[in-house]
C-alpha positions as CSV (number, residue, x, y, z in Angstrom):
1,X,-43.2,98.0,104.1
2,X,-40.2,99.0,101.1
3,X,-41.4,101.5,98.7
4,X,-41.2,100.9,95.1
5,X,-38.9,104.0,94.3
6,X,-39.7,103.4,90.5
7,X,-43.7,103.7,91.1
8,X,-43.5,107.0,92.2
9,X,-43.9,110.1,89.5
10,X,-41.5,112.0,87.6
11,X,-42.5,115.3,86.6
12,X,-42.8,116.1,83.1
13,X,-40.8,118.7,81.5
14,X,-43.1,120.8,81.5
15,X,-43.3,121.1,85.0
16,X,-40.4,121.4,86.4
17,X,-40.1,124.1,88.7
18,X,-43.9,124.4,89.1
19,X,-45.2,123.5,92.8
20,X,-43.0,123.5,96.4
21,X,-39.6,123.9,94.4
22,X,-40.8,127.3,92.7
23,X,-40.5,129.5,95.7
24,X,-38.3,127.0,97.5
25,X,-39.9,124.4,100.4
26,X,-38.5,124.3,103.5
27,X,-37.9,121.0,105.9
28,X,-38.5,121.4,109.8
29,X,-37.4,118.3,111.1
30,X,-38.4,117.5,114.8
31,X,-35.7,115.5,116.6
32,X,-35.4,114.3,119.9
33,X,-32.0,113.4,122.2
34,X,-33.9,110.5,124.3
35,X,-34.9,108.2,122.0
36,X,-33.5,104.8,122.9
37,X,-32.4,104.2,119.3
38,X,-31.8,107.5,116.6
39,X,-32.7,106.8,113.1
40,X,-32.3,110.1,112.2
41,X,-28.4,109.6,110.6
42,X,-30.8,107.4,107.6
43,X,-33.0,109.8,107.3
44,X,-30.7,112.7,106.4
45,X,-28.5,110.5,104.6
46,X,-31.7,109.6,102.1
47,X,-32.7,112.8,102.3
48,X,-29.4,114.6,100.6
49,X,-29.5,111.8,98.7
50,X,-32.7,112.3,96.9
51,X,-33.8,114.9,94.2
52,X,-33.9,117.3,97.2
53,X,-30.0,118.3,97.3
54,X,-31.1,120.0,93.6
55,X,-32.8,122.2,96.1
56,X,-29.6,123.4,97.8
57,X,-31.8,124.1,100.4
58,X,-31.0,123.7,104.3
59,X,-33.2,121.5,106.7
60,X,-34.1,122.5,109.9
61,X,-33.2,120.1,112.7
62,X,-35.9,121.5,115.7
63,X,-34.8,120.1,119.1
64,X,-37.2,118.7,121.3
65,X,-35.5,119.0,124.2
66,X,-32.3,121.0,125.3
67,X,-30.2,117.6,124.7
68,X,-28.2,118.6,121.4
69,X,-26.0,115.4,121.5
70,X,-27.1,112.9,118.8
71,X,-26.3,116.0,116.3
72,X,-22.6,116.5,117.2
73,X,-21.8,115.5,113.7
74,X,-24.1,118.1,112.2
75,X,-23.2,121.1,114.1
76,X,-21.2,122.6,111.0
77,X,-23.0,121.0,108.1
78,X,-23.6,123.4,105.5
79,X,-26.5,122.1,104.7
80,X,-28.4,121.7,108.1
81,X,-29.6,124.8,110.6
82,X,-30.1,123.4,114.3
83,X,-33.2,125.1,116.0
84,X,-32.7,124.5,120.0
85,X,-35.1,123.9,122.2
86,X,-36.4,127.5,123.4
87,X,-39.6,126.4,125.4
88,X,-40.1,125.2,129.2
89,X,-39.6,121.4,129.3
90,X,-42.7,119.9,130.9
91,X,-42.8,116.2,132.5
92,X,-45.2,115.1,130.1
93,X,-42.6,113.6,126.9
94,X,-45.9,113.3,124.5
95,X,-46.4,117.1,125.8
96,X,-43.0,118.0,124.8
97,X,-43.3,116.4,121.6
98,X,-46.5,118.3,121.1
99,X,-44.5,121.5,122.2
100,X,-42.2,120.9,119.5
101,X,-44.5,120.3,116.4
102,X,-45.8,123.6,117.8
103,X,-42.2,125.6,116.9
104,X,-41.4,123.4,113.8
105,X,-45.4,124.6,112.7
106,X,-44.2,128.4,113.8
107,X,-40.6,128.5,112.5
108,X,-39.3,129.7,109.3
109,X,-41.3,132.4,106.7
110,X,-44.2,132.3,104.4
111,X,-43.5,129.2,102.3
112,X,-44.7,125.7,101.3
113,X,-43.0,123.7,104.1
114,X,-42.7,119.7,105.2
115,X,-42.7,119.0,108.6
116,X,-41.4,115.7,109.2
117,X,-40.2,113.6,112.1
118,X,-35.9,112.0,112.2
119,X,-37.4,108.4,111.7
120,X,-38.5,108.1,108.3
121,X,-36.5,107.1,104.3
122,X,-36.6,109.3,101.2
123,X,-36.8,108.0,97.9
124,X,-35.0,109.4,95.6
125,X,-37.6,111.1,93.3
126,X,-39.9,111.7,96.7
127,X,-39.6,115.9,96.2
128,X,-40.9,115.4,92.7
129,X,-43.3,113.4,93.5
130,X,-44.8,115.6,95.5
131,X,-44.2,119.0,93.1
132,X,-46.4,117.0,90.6
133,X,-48.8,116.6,93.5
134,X,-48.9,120.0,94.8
135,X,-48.9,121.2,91.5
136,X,-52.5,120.3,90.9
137,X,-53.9,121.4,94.3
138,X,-55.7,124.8,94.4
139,X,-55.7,127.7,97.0
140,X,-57.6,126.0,99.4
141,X,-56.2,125.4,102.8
142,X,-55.0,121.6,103.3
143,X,-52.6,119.3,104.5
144,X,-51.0,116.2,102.7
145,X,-49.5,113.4,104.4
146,X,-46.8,111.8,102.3
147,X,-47.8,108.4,104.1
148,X,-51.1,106.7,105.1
149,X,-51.3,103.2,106.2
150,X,-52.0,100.1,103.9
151,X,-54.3,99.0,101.9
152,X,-56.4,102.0,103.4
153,X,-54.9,104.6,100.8
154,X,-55.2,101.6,97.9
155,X,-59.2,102.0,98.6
156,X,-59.5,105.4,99.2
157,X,-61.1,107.5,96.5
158,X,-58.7,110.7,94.3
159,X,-59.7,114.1,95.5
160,X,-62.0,115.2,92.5
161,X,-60.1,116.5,89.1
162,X,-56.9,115.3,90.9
163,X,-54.4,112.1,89.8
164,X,-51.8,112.0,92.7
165,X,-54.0,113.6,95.6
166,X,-56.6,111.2,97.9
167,X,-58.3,111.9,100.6
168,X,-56.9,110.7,103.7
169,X,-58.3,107.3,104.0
170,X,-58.9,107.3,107.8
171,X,-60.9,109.5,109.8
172,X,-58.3,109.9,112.5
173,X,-54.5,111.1,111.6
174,X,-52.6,107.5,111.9
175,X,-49.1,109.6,112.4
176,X,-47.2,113.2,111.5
177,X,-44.3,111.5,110.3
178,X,-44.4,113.9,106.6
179,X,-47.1,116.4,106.6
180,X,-47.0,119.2,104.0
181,X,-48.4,122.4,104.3
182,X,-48.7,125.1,101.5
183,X,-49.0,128.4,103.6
184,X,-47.4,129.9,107.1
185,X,-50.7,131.2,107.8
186,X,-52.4,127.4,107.9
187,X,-49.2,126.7,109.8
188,X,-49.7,129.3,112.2
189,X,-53.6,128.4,112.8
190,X,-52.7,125.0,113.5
191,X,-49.7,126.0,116.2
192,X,-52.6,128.0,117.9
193,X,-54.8,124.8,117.6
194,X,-52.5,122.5,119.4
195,X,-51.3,125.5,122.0
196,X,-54.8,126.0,122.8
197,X,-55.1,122.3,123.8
198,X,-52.4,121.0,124.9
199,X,-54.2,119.1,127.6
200,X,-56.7,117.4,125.4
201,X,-54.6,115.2,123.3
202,X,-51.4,114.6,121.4
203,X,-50.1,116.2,118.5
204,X,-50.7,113.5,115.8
205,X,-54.7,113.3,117.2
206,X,-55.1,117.1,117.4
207,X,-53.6,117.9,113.5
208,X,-56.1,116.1,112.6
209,X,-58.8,116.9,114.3
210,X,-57.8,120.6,113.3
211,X,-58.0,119.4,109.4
212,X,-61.5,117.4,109.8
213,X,-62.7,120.3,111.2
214,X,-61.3,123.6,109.8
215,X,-59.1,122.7,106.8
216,X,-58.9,119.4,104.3
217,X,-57.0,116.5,105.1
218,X,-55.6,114.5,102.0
219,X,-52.6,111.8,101.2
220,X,-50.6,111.4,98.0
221,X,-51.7,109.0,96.1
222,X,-48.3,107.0,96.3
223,X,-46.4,106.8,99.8
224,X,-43.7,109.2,99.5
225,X,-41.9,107.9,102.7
226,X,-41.0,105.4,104.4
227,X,-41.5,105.0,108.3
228,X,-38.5,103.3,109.7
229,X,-39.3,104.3,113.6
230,X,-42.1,103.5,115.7
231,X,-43.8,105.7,118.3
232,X,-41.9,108.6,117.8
233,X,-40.4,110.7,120.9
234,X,-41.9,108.7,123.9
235,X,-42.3,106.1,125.6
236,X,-46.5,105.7,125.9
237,X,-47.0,103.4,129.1
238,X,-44.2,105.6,130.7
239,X,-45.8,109.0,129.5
240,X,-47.7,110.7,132.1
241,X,-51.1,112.1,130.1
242,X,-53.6,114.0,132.2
């Protein structure tokens, strides 16, 4: 499904530099060498060409695996930090995936970050977009997809005294491809989430069952990005699951 760039948000004047931008957002990108096709030259190419490159902000490419060579290109971009794979490689691929959203969850300091996945499209207002969303949120501990399938988010009902926040119109997480999350520290409790269960499902499944359970799980009103990809780092009739 194409996104209708000109739908999305602007912010107002008056809030410019309110929300993610403030304090500066970080990107952890996961990326992975053995995909049959990359997708991950569009993504970075719609991402620096968004409102994010106002940012001049780096993204972090985390490796999931210690296969480096669909980023030749990027190894002395300015503008990109690679983050190699550090962690025993299991036989398990949806494991190893899981492993990864693990150390993009852990890595960087305490700021708002987006962790994202190398197959999706930014719009070019999507950062705004979501400053205007996260502007209105509170100190509670959350996380915001920046896509939910169709018509699902069309029905599902604004979080209360919020314009541009839902709540996430399907019980179970359909896909991590942009997930936002305001602190390190509900970063950090969510890493210990997934390392403590490894073995009882995959990463997508166990964010959200973390959120349902411990945090809130909402979606911004509008689709922020596009999925251009399908299942992300694996191959599932291939995979081998406990």
């Amino acid at each position: 499904m194409a996104l209708d760039f000109a739908a999305l948000p602007r912010v107002p004047a008056t809030m410019r530099g309110a929300g993610p931008g403030d304090a500066g957002m970080q990107i952890n990108m996961t990326t992975f060498a053995g995909r049959p096709r990359h997708f991950i030259h569009e993504t970075l190419q719609s991402l620096f060409s968004s409102d994010w490159r106002e940012t001049n902000l780096p993204v972090n490419l985390i490796m999931g695996s210690a296969d480096e060579s669909h980023l030749r290109e990027y190894a002395a971009h300015p503008s990109i930090r690679i983050v190699p794979w550090d962690v025993e490689t299991t036989p398990s691929l949806r494991r190893n995936c899981t492993l990864n959203k693990i150390r993009a969850l852990r890595c960087g300091d305490d700021e708002p970050t987006l962790i994202c996945e190398d197959d999706i499209l930014f719009p070019p207002n999507w950062f705004s977009a979501l400053k205007v969303a996260t502007a209105e949120m509170s100190d509670e501990e959350y996380i915001l997809s920046l896509l939910a399938p169709q018509p699902d988010l069309e029905n599902a009902r604004l979080v209360t005294g919020k314009r541009w926040v839902k709540r996430y119109p399907t019980y179970i997480l359909q896909g991590a491809q942009a997930l936002f999350y305001p602190t390190k520290a509900l970063r950090n409790k969510v890493a210990d989430f997934l390392q403590g269960n490894l073995t009882r499902g995959q990463g997508d499944e166990l964010i959200g069952r973390y959120a349902r359970a411990w945090s809130a799980l909402y979606a911004t009103k509008e689709v922020l990005v596009e999925n251009i990809g399908s299942i992300s780092c694996f191959h599932e009739e291939k995979d081998r699951i406990p």
